[in-house]
C-alpha positions in Angstrom: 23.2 -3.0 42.0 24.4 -0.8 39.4 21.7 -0.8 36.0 24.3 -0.4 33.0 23.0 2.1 31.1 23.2 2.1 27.1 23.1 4.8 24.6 20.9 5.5 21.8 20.9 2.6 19.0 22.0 3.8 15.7 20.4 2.1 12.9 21.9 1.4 9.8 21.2 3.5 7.2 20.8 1.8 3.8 23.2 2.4 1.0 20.7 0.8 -1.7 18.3 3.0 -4.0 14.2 3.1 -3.8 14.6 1.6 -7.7 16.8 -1.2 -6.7 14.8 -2.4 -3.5 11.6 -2.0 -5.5 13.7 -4.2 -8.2 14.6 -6.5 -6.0 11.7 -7.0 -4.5 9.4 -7.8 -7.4 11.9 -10.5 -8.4 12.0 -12.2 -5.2 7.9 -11.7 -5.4 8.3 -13.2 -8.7 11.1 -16.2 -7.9 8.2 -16.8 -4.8 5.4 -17.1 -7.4 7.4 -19.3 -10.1 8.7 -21.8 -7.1 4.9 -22.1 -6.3 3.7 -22.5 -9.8 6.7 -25.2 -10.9 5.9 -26.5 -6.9 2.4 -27.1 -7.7 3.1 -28.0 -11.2 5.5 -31.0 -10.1 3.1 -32.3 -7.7 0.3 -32.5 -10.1 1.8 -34.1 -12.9 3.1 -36.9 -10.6 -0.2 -37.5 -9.2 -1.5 -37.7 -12.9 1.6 -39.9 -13.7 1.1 -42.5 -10.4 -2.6 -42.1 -11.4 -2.2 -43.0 -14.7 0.4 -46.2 -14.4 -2.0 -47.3 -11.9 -5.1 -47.6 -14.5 -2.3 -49.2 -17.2 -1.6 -51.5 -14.3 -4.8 -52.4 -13.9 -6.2 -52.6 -17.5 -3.0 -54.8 -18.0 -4.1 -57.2 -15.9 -7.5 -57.2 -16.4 -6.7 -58.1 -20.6 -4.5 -60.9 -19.7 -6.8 -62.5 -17.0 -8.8 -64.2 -19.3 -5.6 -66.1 -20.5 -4.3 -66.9 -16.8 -7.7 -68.3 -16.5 -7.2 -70.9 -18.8 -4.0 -71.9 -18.0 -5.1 -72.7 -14.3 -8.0 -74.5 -15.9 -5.5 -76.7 -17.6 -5.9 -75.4 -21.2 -4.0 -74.0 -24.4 -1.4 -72.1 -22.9 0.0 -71.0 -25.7 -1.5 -67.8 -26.3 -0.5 -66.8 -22.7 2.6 -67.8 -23.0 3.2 -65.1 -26.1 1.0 -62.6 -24.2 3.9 -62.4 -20.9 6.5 -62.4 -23.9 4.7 -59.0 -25.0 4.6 -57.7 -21.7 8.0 -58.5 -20.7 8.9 -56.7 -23.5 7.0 -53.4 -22.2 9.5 -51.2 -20.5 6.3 -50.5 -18.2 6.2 -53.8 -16.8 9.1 -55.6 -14.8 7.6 -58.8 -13.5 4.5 -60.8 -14.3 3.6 -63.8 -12.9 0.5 -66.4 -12.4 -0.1 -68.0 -8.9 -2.7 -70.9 -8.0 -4.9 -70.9 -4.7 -1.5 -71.9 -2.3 0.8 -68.9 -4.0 2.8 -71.0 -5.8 4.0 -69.4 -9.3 2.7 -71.6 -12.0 4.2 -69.1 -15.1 6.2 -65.9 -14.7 8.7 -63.6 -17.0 11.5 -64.6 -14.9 12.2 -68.3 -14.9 13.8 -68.3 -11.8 10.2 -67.4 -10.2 8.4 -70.5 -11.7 7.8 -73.4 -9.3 8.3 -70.8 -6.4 6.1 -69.7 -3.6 5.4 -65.6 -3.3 4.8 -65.1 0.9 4.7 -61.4 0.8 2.5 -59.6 3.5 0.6 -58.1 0.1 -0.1 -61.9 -1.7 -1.2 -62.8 2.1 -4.0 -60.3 2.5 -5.1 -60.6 -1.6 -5.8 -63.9 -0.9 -7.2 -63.8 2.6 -9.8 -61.1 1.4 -9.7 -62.5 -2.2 -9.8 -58.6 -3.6 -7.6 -56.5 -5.8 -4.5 -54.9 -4.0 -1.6 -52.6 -4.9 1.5 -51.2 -3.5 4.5 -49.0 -3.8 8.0 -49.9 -3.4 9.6 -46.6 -2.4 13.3 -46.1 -1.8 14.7 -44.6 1.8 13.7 -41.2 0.5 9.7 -42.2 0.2 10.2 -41.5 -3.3 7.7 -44.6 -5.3 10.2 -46.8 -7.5 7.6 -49.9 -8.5 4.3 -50.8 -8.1 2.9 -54.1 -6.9 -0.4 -55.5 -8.4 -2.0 -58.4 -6.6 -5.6 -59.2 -8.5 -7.7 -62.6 -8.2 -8.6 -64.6 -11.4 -12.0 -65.3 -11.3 -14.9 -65.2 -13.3 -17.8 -63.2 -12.1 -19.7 -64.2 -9.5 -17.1 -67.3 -8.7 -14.6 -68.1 -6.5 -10.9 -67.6 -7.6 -9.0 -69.9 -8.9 -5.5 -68.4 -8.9 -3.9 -65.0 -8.7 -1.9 -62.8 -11.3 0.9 -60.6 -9.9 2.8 -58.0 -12.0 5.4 -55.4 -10.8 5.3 -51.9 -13.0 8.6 -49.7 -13.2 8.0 -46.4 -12.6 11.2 -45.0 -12.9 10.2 -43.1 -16.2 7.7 -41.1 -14.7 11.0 -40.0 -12.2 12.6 -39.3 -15.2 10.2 -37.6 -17.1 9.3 -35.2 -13.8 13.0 -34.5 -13.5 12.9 -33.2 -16.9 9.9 -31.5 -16.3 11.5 -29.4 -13.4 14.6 -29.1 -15.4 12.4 -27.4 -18.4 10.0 -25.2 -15.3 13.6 -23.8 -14.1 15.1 -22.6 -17.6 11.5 -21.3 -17.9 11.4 -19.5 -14.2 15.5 -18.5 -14.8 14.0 -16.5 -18.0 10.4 -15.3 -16.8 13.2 -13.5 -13.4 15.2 -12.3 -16.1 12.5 -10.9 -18.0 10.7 -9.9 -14.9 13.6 -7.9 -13.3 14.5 -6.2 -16.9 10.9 -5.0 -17.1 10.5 -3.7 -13.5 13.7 -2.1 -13.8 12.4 -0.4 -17.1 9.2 0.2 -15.5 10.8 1.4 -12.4 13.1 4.0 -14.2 10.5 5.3 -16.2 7.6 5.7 -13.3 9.4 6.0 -9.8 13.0 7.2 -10.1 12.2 9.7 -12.6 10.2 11.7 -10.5 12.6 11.1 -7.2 15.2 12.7 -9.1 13.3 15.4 -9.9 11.8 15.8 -5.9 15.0 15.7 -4.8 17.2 18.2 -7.2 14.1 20.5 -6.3 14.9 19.5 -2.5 18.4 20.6 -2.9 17.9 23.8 -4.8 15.1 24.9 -1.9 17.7 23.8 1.0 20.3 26.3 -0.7 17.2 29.3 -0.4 16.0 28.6 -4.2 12.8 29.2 -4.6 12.2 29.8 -8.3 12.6 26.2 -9.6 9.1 23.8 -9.5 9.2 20.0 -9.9 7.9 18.5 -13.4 4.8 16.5 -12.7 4.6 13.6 -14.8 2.0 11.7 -13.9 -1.7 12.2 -12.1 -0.6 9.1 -9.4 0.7 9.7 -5.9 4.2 10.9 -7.1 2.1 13.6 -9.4 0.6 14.9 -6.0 3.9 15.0 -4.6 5.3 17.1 -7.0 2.1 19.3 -7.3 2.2 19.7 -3.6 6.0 20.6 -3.5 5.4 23.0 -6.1 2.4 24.9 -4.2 4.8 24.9 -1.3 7.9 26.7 -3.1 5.6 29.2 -4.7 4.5 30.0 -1.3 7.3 30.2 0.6 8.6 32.1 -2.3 5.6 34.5 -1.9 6.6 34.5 1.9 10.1 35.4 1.1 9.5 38.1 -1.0 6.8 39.5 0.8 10.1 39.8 3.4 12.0 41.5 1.7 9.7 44.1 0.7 8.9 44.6 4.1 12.5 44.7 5.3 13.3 47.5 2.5 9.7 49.4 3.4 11.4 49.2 6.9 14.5 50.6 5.7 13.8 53.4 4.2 10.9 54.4 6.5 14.2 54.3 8.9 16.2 56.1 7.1 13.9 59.0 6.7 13.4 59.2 10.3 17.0 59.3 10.3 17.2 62.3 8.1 14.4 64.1 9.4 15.9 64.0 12.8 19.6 64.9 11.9 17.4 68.3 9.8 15.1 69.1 13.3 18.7 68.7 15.4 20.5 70.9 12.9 17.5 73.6 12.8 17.3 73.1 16.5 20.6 74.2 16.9 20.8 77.3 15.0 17.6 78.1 17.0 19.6 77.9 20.6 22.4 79.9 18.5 20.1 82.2 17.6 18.7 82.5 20.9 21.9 82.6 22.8 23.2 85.7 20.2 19.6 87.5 21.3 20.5 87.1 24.8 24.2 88.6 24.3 23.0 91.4 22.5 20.2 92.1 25.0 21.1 96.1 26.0 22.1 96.9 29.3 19.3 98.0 32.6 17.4 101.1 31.6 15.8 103.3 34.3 12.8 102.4 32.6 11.0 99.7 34.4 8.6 99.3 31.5 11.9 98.3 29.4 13.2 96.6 32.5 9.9 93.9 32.7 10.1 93.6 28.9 14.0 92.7 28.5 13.2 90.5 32.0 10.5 88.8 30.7 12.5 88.0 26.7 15.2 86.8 28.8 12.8 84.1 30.7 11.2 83.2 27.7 14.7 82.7 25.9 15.8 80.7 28.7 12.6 78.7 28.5 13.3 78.2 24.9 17.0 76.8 25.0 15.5 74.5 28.0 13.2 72.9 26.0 15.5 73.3 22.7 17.9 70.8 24.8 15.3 68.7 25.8 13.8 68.3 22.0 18.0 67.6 21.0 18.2 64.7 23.6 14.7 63.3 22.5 15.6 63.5 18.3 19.2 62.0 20.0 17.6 59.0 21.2 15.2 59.0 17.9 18.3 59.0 15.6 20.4 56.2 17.9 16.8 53.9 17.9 16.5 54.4 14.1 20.2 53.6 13.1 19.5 50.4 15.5 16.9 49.8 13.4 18.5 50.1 11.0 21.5 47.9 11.2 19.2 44.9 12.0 17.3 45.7 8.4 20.4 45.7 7.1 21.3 42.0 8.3 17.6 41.0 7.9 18.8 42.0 4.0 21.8 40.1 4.1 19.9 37.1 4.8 16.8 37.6 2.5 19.2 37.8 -0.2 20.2 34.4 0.3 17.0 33.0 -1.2 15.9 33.0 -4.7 12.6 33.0 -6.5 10.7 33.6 -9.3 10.5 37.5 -9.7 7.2 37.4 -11.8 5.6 35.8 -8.4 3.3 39.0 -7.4 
């Protein structure tokens, strides 16, 4: 089995600034906290809605109670009549109607209900536990359209003698939370605007400001320039930054410079070596020329052996002389050759030193 082998990844390198990421991400930060707010906002305003129809519901029923009471009793009916004529007339309400003990509607809104007998599940177990209920009607969504109110009438303490059923619209609280969350997304549409125009300002200002500066400085030191600092703005971490970069060219410029002068201490120190050994090779020489003219010139074997000894003796010591006269020209030789090497590697040491600049008053 042969493992395929893969080569290193390369990532992506993003072509965005540090201004518009930061941008962009306190407007998403903000979009995030506006959906919450108008989230929150929606659900609490329905609950206060539902909330509220439900006490209208029930406060509705309870004032017109009274009134069912007597027409199950068998008395005026009159004034209950007119009272389901005003609440028919209440966008609030859709259906009211009164039932006796077996569920059959004795008066309603709608005509068509009167005479009629309500079976649903809700009438059922209002009157098998003879207590108030209430229901939603929601549509396939879950979303409540109505609600259902099922209360005995009753005085208290007795049994009841009938039951009043109404059916509420709530479709304007759907309407008026639509609008709602119509008028919380112009808002949040504005507040992002406003939001990413400020942090944009803000960013400018605070953060790119001093990246630009970092990084023209960056440039200039990456090209051997010493002698520019970065303008500190502000005391925050980007004010360090620059405070720190600046301690950092000033050395390195110090560094530098402290190199060159070295590199030109070096230099001369070779070139005088230089010199000094070209003057001892040049006086060394007319020393064995001056030598070798004394031995030409030396006179001829006396019968003297006094003069003999003496002119035999100069001549070892003249030839001891140009011996070591040759070995003192071979050794300044090698001097001169080590200080010109020297030299020539100042000289490129130079070359490059000279590629940096910095701040001449740096000491």
């Amino acid at each position: 089995m042969f493992k395929r082998k893969f080569g290193p990844r390369h990532k992506r390198v993003g072509r965005f600034s540090l201004s518009f990421k930061l941008s962009l991400s306190i407007t998403l930060l903000i979009m995030f906290l506006m959906t919450c707010v108008g989230f929150n906002t929606y659900i609490r305003n329905r609950n206060a809605l539902l909330a509220e129809a439900q006490n209208r519901g029930w406060l509705t029923i309870r004032a017109t109670s009274a009134f069912a009471a007597d027409l199950l009793r068998g008395n005026n009916t009159v004034l209950l009549s007119n009272t389901i004529d005003h609440l028919e007339r209440d966008p609030f309400v859709q259906q009211v109607a009164i039932l006796n003990l077996d569920g059959k509607v004795v008066m309603a809104s709608n005509q068509d209900l009167v005479h009629r007998s309500l079976n649903s599940p809700q009438i059922q177990q209002a009157m098998a536990f003879k207590k108030d209920t209430m229901k939603y009607k929601t549509d396939s969504k879950g979303y409540p359209l109505a609600m259902e109110f099922i209360s005995p009438i009753a005085a208290r303490g007795e049994l009841p003698i009938g039951y009043f059923w109404m059916q509420a619209d709530l479709s304007y609280i759907r309407s008026h939370l639509v609008d709602t969350a119509l008028d919380q997304l112009y808002t949040s549409l504005l507040a992002i605007l406003a939001g990413l125009i400020i942090s944009r300002l803000i960013i400018l200002r605070v953060v790119q400001r001093p990246i630009k500066e970092l990084v023209s400085a960056t440039d200039r030191v990456a090209t051997g320039d010493f002698s520019g600092h970065v303008q500190v703005f502000n005391q925050d971490e980007l004010g360090k930054l620059a405070t720190a970069f600046n301690t950092m060219t000033t050395h390195l410029g110090v560094l530098f410079q402290s190199i060159r002068s070295s590199i030109n201490e070096i230099n001369q120190t070779a070139q005088t070596i230089i010199n000094r050994s070209e003057q001892s090779d040049l006086a060394s020489k007319k020393i064995a020329a001056s030598l070798e003219l004394l031995q030409r010139t030396t006179p001829p074997s006396t019968d003297f052996d006094s003069v003999d000894q003496a002119v035999t003796l100069a001549a070892s010591e003249l030839e001891q002389t140009t011996r070591s006269n040759k070995n003192q020209q071979e050794h300044l030789k090698e001097i001169r050759n080590a200080a010109k090497k020297i030299t020539r590697y100042v000289d490129r040491l130079n070359s490059l030193s000279l590629q940096f600049k910095f701040d001449q008053k740096i000491d």
